[in-house]
C-alpha positions as CSV (number, residue, x, y, z in Angstrom):
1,X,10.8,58.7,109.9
2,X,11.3,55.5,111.3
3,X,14.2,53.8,109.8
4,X,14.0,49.4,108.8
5,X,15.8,47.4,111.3
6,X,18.1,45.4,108.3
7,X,17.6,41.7,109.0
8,X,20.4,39.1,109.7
9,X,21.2,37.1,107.2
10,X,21.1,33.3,108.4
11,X,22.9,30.5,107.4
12,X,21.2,28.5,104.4
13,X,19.3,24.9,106.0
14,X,21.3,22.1,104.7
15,X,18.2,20.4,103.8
16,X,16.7,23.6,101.5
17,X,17.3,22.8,98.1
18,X,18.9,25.3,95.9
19,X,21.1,24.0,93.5
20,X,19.5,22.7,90.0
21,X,21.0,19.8,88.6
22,X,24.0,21.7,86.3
23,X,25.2,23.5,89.5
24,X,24.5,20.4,91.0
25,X,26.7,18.4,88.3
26,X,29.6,20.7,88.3
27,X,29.8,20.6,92.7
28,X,30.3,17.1,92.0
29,X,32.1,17.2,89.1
30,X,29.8,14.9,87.0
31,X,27.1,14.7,84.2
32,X,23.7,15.6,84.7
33,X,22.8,12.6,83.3
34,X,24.9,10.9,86.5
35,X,22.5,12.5,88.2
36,X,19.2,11.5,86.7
37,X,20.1,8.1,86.5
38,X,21.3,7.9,90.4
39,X,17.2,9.7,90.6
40,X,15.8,6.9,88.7
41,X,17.6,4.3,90.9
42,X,15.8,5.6,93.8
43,X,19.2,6.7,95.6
44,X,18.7,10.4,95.0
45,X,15.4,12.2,95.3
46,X,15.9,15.6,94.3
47,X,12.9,18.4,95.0
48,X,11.1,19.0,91.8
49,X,9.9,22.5,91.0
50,X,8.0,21.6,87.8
51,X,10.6,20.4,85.1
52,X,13.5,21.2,87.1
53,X,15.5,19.0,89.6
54,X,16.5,21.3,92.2
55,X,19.4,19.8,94.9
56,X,20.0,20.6,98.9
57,X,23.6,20.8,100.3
58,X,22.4,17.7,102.2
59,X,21.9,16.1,98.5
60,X,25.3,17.1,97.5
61,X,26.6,16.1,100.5
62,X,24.9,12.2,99.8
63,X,26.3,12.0,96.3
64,X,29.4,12.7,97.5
65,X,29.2,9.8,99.8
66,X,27.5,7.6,96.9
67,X,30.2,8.4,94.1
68,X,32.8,7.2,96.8
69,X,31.3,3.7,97.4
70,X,30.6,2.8,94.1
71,X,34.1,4.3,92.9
72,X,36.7,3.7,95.9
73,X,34.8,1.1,97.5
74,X,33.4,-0.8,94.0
75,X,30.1,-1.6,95.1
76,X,27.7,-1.3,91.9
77,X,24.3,0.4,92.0
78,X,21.9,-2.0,92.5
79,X,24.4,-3.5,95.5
80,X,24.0,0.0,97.5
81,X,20.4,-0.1,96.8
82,X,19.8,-3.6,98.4
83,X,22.5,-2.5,100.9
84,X,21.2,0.1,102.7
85,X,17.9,-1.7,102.7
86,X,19.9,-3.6,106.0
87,X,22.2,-1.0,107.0
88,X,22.3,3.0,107.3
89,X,24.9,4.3,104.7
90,X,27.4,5.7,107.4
91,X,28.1,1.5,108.2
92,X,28.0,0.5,104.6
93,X,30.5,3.4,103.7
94,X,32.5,2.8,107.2
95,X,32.3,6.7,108.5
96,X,33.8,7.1,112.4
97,X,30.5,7.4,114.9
98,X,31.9,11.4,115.0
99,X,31.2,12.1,111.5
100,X,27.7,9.9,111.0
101,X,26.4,11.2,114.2
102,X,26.6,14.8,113.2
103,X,25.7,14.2,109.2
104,X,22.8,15.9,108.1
105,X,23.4,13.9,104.7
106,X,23.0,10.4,106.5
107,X,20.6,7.7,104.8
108,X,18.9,5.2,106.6
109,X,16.7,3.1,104.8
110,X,17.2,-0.2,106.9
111,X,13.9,-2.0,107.6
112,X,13.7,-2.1,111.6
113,X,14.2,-5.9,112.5
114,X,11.8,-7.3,115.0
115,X,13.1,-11.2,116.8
116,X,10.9,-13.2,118.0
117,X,11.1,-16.9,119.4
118,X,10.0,-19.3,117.2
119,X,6.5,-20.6,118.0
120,X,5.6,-17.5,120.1
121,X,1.7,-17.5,120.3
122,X,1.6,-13.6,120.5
123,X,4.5,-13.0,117.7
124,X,2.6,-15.4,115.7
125,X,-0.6,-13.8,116.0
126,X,1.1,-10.5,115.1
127,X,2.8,-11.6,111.6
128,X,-1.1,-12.5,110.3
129,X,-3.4,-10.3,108.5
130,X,-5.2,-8.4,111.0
131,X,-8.3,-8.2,109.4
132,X,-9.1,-11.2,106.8
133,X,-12.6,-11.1,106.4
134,X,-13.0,-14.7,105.7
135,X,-14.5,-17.5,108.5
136,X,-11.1,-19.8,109.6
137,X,-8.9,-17.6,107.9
138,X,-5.2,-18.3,108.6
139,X,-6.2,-21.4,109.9
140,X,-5.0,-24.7,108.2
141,X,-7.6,-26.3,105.7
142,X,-6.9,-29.8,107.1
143,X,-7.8,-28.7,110.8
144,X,-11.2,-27.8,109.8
145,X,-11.8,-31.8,108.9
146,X,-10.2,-33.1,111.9
């Protein structure tokens, strides 16, 4: 008889979420509710399994992060929110390039930014709808009487 090879046990992903939200609370050493609210702020978003809010390592690992700006650092919720619309959390928190650049945990919201010269034909033509639908749209009213 042919015995089972026994498989190797491999490391956990950092991204697999595992934790519910009491483990969750107690790594972090705070309410669920903490939680929730930081999940109806948009900061956190948990995996849901039906009713139950189920956290990665890389979640923990973000909270962590989170709970130090707005404690150490004082910057309120909806600051951080409007934050890291302009700048990836390892800047807004001020981590070294050798721990954001190998962070699993790192959150970057930022909107890319584009430049352009003022009055550039092609940039111009870019930023209007590109499909209107309409004869002369995005066209000034008063250059259709001239």
């Amino acid at each position: 008889m042919v015995g089972k090879k026994k498989s190797e046990v491999q490391p956990l992903r950092a991204d697999l979420p595992i934790y519910p939200i009491g483990v969750a609370a107690k790594l972090l050493d705070v309410h669920p509710r903490t939680l929730r609210i930081y999940e109806t702020e948009g900061l956190v978003r948990p995996n849901h399994q039906g009713a139950r809010r189920l956290y990665s390592p890389n979640d923990i690992k973000w909270i962590f992060c989170l709970r130090s700006m707005i404690h150490d650092q004082g910057i309120s919720i909806p600051g951080i929110k409007r934050l890291l619309g302009f700048a990836p959390c390892w800047e807004i928190a001020g981590c070294p390039p050798e721990v954001h650049e190998t962070c699993e945990a790192a959150v970057d919201w930022a909107a890319p930014r584009h430049l352009r010269n003022a009055g550039e034909e092609i940039a111009e033509k870019k930023r209007q709808p590109a499909a209107c639908g309409k004869k002369g749209c995005g066209q000034k009213k008063n250059a259709a009487r001239n």
